[in-house]
Residue, then its C-alpha position, 0 to 999 in steps of 0.5 A: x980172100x975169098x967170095x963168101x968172105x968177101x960177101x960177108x965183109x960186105x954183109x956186115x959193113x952195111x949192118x953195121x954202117x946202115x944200122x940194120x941187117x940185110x936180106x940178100x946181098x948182089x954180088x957182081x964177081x958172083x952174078x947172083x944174089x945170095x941170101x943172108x940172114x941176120x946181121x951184127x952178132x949173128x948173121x946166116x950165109x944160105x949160099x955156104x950154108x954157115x953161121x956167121x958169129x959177130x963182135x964190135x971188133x969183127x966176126x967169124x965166118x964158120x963155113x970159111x973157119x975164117x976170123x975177120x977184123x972190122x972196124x968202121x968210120x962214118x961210111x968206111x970199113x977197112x979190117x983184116x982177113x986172118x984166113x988169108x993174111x990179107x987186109x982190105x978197105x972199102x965204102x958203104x954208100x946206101x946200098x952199095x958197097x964198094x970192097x978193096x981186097x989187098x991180097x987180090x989188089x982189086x975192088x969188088x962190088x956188092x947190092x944190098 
């Protein structure tokens, strides 16, 4: 999959795990910190310049036309990617995120 999937992933995991949206989201892989609004039902990715429409079950990146499952258990996340037919898992820890991405066979990091 790609970063702004990957990121939004990350966004979404710590909005739903931590209770609460954040601002900005670091990524390592990118070097930079991207600013994102919102959280939940309705987040905004200012780097791909799209919305980012939320369900209990998931949500949809329209910048990406990528359709994303989530779901999470205590502090982990693990979900699906229909745009690239991959699956993926990870951990939340306080405001580090932790991203296996199966179609890449790595992990990435994120600071939120």
């Amino acid at each position: 999959m790609n970063e702004a999937v990957r990121r939004a992933i990350g966004h979404q995991a710590v909005a739903k795990i931590n209770g609460r949206p954040s601002g900005a989201i670091y990524s390592y892989e990118a070097g930079k910190y991207i600013h994102m609004s919102g959280g939940g039902s309705s987040a905004y990715d200012y780097d791909a310049s799209a919305h980012i429409s939320g369900s209990s079950s998931g949500f949809y990146h329209y910048g990406e036309s990528a359709h994303v499952s989530l779901s999470t258990n205590g502090k982990s996340f693990q979900g699906y990617d229909y745009s690239s037919s991959h699956h993926f898992s990870g951990t939340v820890n306080g405001n580090s995120v932790q991203l296996y991405d199966y179609g890449e066979g790595r992990y990435f990091n994120y600071s939120v």
